[in-house]
SEMIZA-378891 format. One record per residue (C-alpha): z, y, x; residue in one letter. Coordinates in pm, whole numbers, plus 50000, padded with zeros to 5 digits. Example, Ala and Ser with C-alpha at 12.3 -4.5 7.8 and 13.67 -1.06 7.14 Angstrom:
REM residues 2
507804955051230A;507144989451367S;
This chain:
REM residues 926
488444108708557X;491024125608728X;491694163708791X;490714161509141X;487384144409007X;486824174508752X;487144195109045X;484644176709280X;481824175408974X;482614215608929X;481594221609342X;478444198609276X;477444219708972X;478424253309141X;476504238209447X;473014239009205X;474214277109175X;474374287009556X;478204289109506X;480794276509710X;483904255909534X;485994275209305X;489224292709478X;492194265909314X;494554286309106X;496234259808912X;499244233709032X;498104205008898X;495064200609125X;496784213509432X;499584188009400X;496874161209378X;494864179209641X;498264171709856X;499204137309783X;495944131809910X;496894145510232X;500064127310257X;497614094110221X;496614094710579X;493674065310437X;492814086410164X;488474088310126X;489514125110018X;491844136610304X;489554159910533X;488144179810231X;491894180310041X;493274201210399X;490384224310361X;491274229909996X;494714232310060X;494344255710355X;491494279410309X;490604274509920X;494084284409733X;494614314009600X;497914335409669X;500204352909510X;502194342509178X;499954321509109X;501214283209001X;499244268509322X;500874298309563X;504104278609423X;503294240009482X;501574252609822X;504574272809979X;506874247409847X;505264220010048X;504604242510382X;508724246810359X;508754213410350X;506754208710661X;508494232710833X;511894214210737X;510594183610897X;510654168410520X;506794161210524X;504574158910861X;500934163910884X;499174161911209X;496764195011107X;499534213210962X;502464219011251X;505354239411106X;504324271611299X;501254267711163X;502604266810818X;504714298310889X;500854314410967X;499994300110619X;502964316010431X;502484347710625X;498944354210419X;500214342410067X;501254372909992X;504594373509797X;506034353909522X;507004316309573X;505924326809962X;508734349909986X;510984331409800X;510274298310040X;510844324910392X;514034336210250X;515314298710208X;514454296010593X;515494330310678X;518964323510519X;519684288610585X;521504268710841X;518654262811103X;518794294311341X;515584285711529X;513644284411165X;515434313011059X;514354335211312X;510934321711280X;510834326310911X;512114368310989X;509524374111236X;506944363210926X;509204382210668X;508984417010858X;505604416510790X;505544407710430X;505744442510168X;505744426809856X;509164422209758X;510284426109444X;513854427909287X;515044390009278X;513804391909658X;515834421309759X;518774414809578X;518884378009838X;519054401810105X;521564426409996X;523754400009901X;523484380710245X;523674416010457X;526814421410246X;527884388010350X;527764393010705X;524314376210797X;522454384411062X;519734378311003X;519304396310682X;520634428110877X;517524422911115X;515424421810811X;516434447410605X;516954473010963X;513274461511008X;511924472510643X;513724506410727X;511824511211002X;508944500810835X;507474477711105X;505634456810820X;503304492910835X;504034507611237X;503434474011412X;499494470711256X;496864480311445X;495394514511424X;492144522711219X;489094517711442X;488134554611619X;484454547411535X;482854525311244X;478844523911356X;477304522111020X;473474514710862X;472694530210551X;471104511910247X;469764536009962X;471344520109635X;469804543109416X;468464582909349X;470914598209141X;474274592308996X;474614557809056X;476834534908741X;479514509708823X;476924495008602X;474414490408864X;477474475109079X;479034454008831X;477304451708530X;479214451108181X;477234419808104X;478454398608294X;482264412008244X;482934376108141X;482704362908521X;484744390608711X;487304367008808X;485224343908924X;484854369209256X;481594350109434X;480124341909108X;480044379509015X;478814390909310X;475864379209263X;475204404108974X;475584432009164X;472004455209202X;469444429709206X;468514396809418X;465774417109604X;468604439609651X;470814416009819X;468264404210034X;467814436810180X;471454444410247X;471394407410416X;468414417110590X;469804449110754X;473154431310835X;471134404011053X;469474434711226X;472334449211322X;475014424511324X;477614448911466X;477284474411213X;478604482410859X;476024484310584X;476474519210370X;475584518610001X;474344554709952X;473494571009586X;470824595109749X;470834626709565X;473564612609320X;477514607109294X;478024572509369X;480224551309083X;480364570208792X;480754555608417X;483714532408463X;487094525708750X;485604490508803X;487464472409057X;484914447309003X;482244466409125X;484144476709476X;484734440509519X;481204430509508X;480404459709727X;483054444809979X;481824408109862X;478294419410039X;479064447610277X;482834444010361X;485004423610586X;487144393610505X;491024405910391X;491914367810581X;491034333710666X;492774318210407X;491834335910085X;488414330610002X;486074360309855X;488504385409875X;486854411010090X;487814448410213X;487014478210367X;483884486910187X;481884521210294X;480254535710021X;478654573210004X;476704598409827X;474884631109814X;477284641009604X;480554620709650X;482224594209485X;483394597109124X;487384605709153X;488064567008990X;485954546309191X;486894565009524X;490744555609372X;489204516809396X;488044522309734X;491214535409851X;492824496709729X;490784476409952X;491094504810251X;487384512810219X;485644545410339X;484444571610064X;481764597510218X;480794629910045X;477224632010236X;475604669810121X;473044657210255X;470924676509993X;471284711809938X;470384740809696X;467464760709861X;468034796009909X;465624824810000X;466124851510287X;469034874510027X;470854840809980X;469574836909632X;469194799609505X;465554792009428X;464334770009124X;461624757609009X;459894766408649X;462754748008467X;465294773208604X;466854744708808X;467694744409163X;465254729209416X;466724709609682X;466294706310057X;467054678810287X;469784684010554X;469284653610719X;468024622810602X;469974587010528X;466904566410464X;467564531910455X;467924519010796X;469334549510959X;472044539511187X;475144564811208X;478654567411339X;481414573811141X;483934592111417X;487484586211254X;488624602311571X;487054634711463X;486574629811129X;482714635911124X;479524621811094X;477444613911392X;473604604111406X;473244591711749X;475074625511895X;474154654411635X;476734659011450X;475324656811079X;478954666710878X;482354671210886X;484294645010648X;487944650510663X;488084645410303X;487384614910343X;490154608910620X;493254626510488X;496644614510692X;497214593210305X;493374576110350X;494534563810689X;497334544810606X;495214530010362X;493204520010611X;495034506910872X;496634490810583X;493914473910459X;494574489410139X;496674511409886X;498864486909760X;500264477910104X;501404515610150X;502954519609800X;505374486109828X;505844492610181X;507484528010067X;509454512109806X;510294488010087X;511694514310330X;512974536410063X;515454507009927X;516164496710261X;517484529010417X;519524533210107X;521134495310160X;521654507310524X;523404547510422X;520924563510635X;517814592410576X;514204574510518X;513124572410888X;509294594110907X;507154568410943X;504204576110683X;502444605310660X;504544632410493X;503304643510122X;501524671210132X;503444698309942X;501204731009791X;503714757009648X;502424789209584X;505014820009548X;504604839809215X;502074816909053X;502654799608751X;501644762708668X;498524746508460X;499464720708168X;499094696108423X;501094706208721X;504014714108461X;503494671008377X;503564661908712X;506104680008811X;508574666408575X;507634628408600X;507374633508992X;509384606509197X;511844619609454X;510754652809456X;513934679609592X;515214697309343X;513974725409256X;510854726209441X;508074735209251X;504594721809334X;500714733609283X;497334716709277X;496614702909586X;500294684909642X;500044649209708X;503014634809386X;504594599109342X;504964595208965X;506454577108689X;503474565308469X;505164567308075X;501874546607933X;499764518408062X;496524502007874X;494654472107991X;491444460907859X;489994431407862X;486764426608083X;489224438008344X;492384424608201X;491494390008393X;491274411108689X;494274428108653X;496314398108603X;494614384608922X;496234412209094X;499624409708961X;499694375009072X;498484383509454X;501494418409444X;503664383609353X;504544407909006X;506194384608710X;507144410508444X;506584449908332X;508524475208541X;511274489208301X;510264523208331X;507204521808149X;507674532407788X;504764510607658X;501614490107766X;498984476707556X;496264451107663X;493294453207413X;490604429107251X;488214455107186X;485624451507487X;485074411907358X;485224422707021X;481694419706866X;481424385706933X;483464352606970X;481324331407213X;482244307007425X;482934327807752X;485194347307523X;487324317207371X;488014308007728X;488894342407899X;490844358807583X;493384339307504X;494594327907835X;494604368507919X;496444376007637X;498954346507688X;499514361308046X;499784399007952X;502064389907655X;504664366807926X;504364399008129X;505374424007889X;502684439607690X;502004445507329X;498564422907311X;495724429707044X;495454390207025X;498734371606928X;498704338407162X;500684322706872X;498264330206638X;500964347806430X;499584379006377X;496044392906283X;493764394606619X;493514432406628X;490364443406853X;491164480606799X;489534503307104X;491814503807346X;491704542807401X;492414547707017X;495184522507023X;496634544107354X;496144575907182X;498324560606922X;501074549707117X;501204584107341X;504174598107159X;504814625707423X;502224651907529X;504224652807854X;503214614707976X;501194601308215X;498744576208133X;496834549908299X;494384523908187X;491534504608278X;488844520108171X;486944558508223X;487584566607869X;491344564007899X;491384603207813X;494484607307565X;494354638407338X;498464638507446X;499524637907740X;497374634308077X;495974600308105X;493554585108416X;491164561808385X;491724531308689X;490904504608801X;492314470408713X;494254472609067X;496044507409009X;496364491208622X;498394465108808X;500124486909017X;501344511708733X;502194479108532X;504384467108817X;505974495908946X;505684516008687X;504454546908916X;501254560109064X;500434583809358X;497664609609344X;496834646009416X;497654671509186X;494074676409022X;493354715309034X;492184725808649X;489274745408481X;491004758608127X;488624759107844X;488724780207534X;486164789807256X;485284822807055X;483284830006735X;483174805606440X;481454771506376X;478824769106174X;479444747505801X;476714721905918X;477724716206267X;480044689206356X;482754687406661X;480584663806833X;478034691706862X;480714714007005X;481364689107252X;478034685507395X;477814721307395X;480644727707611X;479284706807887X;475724726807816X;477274762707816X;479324757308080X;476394745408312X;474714777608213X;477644795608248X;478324783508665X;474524783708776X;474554743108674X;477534738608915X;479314715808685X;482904727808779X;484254702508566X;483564672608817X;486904658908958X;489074681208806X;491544688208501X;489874698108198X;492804717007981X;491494723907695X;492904748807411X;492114729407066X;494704745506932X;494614735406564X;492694698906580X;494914670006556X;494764642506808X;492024616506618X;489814646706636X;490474662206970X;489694627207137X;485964635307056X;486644659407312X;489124641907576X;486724611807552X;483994626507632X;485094647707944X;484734615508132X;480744623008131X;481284654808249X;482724636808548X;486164655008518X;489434633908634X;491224642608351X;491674661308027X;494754677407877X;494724692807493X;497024719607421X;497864718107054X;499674745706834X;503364733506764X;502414721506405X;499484704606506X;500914685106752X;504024674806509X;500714662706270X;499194643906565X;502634626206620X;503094616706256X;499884601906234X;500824582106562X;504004570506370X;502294554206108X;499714534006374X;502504524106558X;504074509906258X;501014494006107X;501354471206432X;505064465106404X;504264453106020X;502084429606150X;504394410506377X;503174429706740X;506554442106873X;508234421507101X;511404411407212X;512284443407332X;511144465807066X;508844485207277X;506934501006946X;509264509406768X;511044525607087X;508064547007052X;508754553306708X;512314566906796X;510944587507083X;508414607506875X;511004613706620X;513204628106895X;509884645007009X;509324657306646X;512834671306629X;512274691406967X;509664712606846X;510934719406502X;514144734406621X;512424755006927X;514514733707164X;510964722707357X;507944732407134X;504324717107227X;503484719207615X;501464748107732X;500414764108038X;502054795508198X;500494828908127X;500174835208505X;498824798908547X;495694797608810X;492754776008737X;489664769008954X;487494781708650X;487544794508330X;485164789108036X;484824803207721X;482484786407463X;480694804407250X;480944790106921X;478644813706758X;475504802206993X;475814767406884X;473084768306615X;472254732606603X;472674698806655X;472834689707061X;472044657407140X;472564645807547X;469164629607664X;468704603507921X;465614624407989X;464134587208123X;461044600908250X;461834629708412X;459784631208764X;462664635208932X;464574601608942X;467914621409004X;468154638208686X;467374609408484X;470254587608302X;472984617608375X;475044635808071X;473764667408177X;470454672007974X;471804684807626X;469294696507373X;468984705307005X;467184691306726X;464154716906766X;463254702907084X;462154674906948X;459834688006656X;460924662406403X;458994633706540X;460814617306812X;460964579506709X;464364561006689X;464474523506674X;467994519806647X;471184540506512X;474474532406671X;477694549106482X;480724537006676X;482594538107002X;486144555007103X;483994587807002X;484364580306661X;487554584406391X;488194580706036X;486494614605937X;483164598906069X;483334569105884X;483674592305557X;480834612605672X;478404579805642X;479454567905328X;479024607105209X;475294613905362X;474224574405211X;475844590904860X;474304621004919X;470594608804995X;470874586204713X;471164616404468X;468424630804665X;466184604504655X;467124580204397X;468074557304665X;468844543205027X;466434526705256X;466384525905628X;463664529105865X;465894516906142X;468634496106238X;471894512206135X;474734495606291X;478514510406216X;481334499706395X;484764513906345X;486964515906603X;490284505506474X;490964479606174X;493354505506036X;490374533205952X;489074501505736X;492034499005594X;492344534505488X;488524535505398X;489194506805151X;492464530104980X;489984560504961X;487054543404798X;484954547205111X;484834510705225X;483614498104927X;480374523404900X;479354512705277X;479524479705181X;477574484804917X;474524500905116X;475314471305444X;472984441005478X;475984428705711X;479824429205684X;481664414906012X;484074384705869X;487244377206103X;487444341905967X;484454332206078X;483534359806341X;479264359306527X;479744333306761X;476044344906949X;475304381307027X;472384396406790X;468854401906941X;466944413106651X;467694437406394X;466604447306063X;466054478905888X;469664476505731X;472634486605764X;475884466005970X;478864467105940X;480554453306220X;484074441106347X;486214469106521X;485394475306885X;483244490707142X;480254470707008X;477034483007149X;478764507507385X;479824482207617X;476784458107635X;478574433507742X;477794414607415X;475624431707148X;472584457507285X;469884468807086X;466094454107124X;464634458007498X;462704491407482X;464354509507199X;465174543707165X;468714541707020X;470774573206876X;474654566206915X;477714588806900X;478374563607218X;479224582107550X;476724557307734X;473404564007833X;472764551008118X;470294523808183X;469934489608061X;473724493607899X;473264502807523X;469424487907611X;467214478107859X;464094481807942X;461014462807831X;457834458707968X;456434485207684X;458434512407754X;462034523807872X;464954516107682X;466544553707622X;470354556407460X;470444595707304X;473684608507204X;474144632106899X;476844636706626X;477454609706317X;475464628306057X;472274629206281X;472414596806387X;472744583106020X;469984603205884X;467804592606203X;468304558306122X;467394564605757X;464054585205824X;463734564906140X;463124596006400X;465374625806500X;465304647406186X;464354686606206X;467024712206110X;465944717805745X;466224680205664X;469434681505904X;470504706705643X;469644693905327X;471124660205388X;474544669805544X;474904697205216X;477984698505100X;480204674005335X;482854675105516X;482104674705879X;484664675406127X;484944715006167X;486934730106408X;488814769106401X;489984776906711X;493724793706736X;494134827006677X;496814828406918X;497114824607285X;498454790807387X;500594800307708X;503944803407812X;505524834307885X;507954841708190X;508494812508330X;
């Protein structure tokens, strides 16, 4: 059977699935698919055009470069085909996007046929993504006197790849679909399940919400065929948990328009909303396919006559409805005048949502577009000697006289891109900047090489100082979806540039580290900016954003991103820790305090948390940084005494060289580039030249809060609080209790110690408390489930040199084995102990959950339903969140302990404590 046959069985089979044939990626089949159209008898000609014209997808991929080569040929008059004139192949190349596309227009641009040539410029003025090999062409030929490439290269100056589109629509008539009450996941939109088919764009969307779901959306889009469906999370902030580009595809899959006729299921222009905006990393996605983000308020905090907010008996606000977005309300979206219409009351004003930046994006049809189209211009006005014509919107520029600058304006500032000099800028300022640190991960990695190959991107931009695409998300178990996705994406990434977890030589030990451990490792600079694809991507140095796997692409490409200076709440603490507290609880009892502390405004929520931890070093302070991503902030920056930080950087030394011992580096030494750059880094702050970053004394922050260290008398675990009556408070990280609330007799099915939350000093802790209860009581047994996975093979490796290792392994009922890893995810547990391979494990329930109904205790950061767990037809699955020690003695007594037995079994161990600095972290003067 031939390839083409393969191909034809694969549409019947999809057929049996309600798909449609499989977008062609590879050059094999397409050069098949073509001889078949050069056969004018051929049985398979009529269905080999469609292929070859609507069913191909763009970019670098290797069918973008046996398709453009054969449309040049066409319009050379080498090949003829009746369907296919050669203007109609110049319409073709116009939509591939870059790559072999470009490289085919600037053959015709730049060869002997004038007529072709001018044809092939008209189609090149329109075309943005160029990359160096590309420009290079046409600085040589302008150089050399051509014409043509002078046309060109005036044009991109000009930008009239951007001017000459259409403007947005003034209006965008809208019906609104309720997705959900409450903060509504990515999960919900793309869940981590079914990570293994996010490339496979039609084929995911049918994951997203539910069938009945989908039905309904269809339903309301026959209704009212000229309208836009809305998702809405009523009463909720719509796509929080994770920067899934996946799930704003299959929201433009179902509700969005097509990006063109000849690239199947990639869609655009989504409009998504909620009561209480869009999480600050999906709204990012949104802004790459030139969607619409809406921040309804369409529920308020009731207030009495004296303005005072009224709540009900649990001291929390009650809400009132402003006006209602029921599904099946038809509005109007007035771009015009930036507000929200129903019928002609005016129901809000949105110009956050259309800033002068959002409306390139729209016209657009996307971020991407805007960012090579300024690269574009920029490098064309400088071939040409003259200023950057004003074409886009000017950056907005916040500079405030006499004011100091947070840890974070002070980064952006110096990695900002073509910035004058010595202009200073504030929160607010719209910033172009060089991105030090990029991490891919590998749910999404597919994704993101998906979108390299439509930007037409081949290898890393030079400016990036390291990039790392992980294993971790696939870790727990080596199926079948997972021997066919992983190596191919760690083949790709590796071509491209990155250090991969997974050698596609098979030279080196597959290391499924988590990536945000592995990141925090190779962040050798507390003044970088980092980006990766994932929430979590909160570095404990430096500033780091979670993205999506498009702005993943974009940083890995360009080696820059563009974003609003974030405006900052500074957080400090007071009074001492308590001996049997650990970190963790600190953590959950920042988020709690400073709830209390702001009337349960959570002041956090798309904003800079800079945090003064002083005297923890950076395995520790992640606990923190890692976990700011459920208290919805954009960000986190920790600002570290100088000798801490020169700790933190050691430590990062030795990781980084742990992976150039096993064979990782590559050709061009990235890691141990890092090596010599925290050295240098080391050698800054020991002679006073540039000691750790900190903020300006006269620094001004949207809020300040102080935790109280001294009120933080127990445990605080953060409650899905599943049955709470109202559906908008359930599944958010906002319920934090202690141990008392739960009078020693809450049942737990399942204990969960693992996740990026984790580090070494946890690990320690188990093997201590199972040592400890063993002297208590003779010995171990488990009333639940305890499953441990570390996150990094090099804790095991340092367990096993400090004796710890071998006492879990002596109280497991399972040790993970890399040479012959689970090749089926586990659905039943037993009342042991397991000790799993290195990963996210249960966190990302993609692969392992616990049993349908459970109530699991994790130091996870997810709780959200049906990811740990789903539901069963018993009960709700709930996913509570506490410290190590608590969730190890939980699983040993098999319910959430009281604070005497707390007590008695963490005696005498070493927690991870925390003394905050008795000095004042700031800068002085400046």
């Amino acid at each position: 059977m031939n390839i083409y046959q393969d191909y034809i069985q694969e549409i019947e089979e999809r057929k049996s699935q309600g798909l449609h044939p499989k977008p062609i990626d590879g050059a094999e089949l397409l050069s098949e698919i073509i001889a078949q159209i050069k056969d004018s008898e051929n049985a398979h000609r009529e269905d080999s055009l469609n292929f070859f014209i609507y069913n191909v997808l763009p970019g670098t991929t290797s069918a973008a470069g046996v398709k453009a080569k054969f449309l040049k040929e066409i319009i050379l008059g080498q090949s003829e085909i009746v369907e296919i004139s050669p203007a109609y192949a110049f319409v073709l190349l116009s939509h591939m996007k870059g790559g072999p596309s470009i490289e085919a227009l600037l053959d015709l641009a730049l060869g002997n046929n004038n007529d072709i040539a001018k044809q092939a410029a008209e189609v090149l003025k329109n075309q943005v993504f160029l990359y160096e090999a590309d420009t290079d062409r046409l600085k040589e030929a302008f150089h050399n006197g051509n014409e043509i490439a002078k046309e060109l290269i005036e044009s991109y100056a000009q930008a009239e790849f951007f001017t000459k589109l259409p403007e947005a629509p003034e209006e965008v008539k809208v019906v609104t679909y309720i997705a959900g009450e409450g903060d509504i996941s990515t999960d919900l939109l793309s869940p981590g399940n079914q990570a293994h088919s996010r490339s496979d764009r039609e084929l995911h969307g049918l994951c997203m919400m539910t069938p009945e779901a989908q039905q309904e959306i269809k339903a309301l889009q026959a209704q009212h065929p000229d309208k836009s469906v809305m998702l809405i999370a009523e009463k909720g902030t719509m796509g929080v948990g994770s920067s899934r580009m996946s799930g704003v595809n299959n929201v433009a899959l179902w509700t969005g328009k097509q990006a063109s006729p000849y690239i199947p299921f990639v869609n655009i222009a989504p409009i998504v909303a909620g009561t209480n905006g869009i999480s600050p990393i999906f709204l990012t996605t949104v802004d790459v396919t030139g969607g619409i983000g809406i921040d309804l308020q369409n529920w308020v905090k009731k207030v009495d006559a004296e303005g005072n907010v009224i709540r009900n008996e649990n001291n929390e606000p009650i809400l009132e409805e402003v006006y209602s977005v029921a599904t099946g309300t038809v509005l109007t979206i007035n771009i015009k005048e930036k507000k929200l219409y129903n019928g002609d009351q005016e129901l809000k004003d949105i110009s956050k949502s259309f800033t002068p930046q959002k409306m390139e994006f729209i016209k657009a049809g996307g971020s991407y577009a805007i960012v090579f189209g300024k690269k574009l211009q920029t490098w064309a006005s400088n071939i040409l000697g003259i200023e950057i014509p004003t074409v886009y919107a000017p950056s907005k520029e916040i500079t405030k006289e006499g004011v100091g600058l947070t840890a974070v304006e002070k980064i952006f500032n110096k990695n900002a891109v073509g910035l004058a000099p010595g202009k200073v800028l504030h929160a607010g300022s719209d910033v172009r900047v060089e991105v030090n640190i990029v991490g891919s991960q590998d749910t999404t990695g597919l994704m993101t090489a998906q979108e390299l190959e439509s930007m037409a991107a081949t290898v890393i931009s030079p400016i990036v100082d390291g990039a790392y695409q992980s294993g971790c998300h696939t870790a727990s178990v080596w199926d079948k979806k997972a021997q066919a996705n992983i190596p191919r994406l760690m083949k790709f990434m590796n071509d491209f540039g990155l250090i991969t977890a997974r050698d596609p030589k098979g030279e080196y030990h597959a290391m499924t580290d988590v990536i945000h451990k592995v990141l925090n490792d190779i962040t050798i600079d507390e003044w970088a900016i980092i980006i990766g694809g994932d929430s979590h991507t909160r570095m404990s140095k430096g500033v780091a954003f979670g993205a999506d796997s498009g702005t993943v692409a974009l940083a890995l490409a360009t080696g820059e991103a563009s974003m609003p200076i974030p405006e900052s709440v500074k957080v400090t603490f007071k009074g001492d820790m308590k001996q049997h507290m650990d970190f963790r609880d600190v953590v959950h009892a920042t988020q709690l305090q400073m709830l209390q502390q702001f009337g349960g405004e959570n002041v956090f929520q798309g904003r800079i948390i800079e945090v003064h931890i002083g005297t923890l070093p950076a395995d520790q302070a992640f606990t923190f940084t890692d976990w700011t991503a459920e208290m919805k902030a954009k960000a986190s920056i920790c600002i570290s005494e100088d000798d801490t930080l020169i700790e933190s950087l050691e430590i990062a030394k030795g990781r980084i060289q742990i992976m150039i011992d096993k064979g990782m580096d590559n050709h061009l030494n990235v890691l141990q580039g890092l090596i010599n750059k925290a050295n240098k880094r080391i050698t800054e702050i020991k002679s006073g030249e540039k000691p750790a970053l900190t903020p300006d004394a006269n620094a001004k922050y949207y809020a300040e809060v102080v935790v109280d260290l001294d009120a933080i008398a127990e445990p605080m675990i953060a409650d899905p609080d599943v049955n709470n009556e109202d559906v908008s408070k359930r599944y958010t990280h906002d319920t934090i209790r202690d141990l008392t609330f739960y009078g020693g007799n809450k049942k737990v099915d399942l204990g969960f110690v693992g996740s990026c939350m984790v580090h070494k000093g946890d690990l320690k802790i188990v093997s201590q408390m199972l040592r400890n209860i063993e002297r208590q009581n003779g010995k171990v047994e488990f009333s639940a489930p305890l499953v441990v996975a570390a996150p990094t093979y090099n804790i095991i490796d340092e367990l096993k040199a400090e004796g710890d290792w071998e006492l879990l392994e002596k109280y497991s009922g399972f040790e993970f084995n890399d040479n012959a890893p689970k090749g089926a995810a586990r659905t039943e547990y037993e009342n042991m102990m397991y000790l799993e391979r290195p990963g996210c494990n249960l966190c990302m329930g993609n692969q392992e959950k616990a049993e349908k109904g459970d109530t699991v205790l994790a130091t996870s950061t997810r709780l959200f339903q049906g990811r740990v767990v789903e539901d069963s037809e018993r009960k709700k699955g709930e996913s509570l969140l506490a410290s190590t020690p608590v969730v190890v003695l939980s699983a040993i007594i098999g319910r959430i302990p009281n604070i005497e037995e707390y007590k008695a079994a963490v005696e005498g161990i070493d927690l991870t404590t925390f003394v905050p600095s008795i000095k004042e972290l700031v800068t002085v003067g400046h």
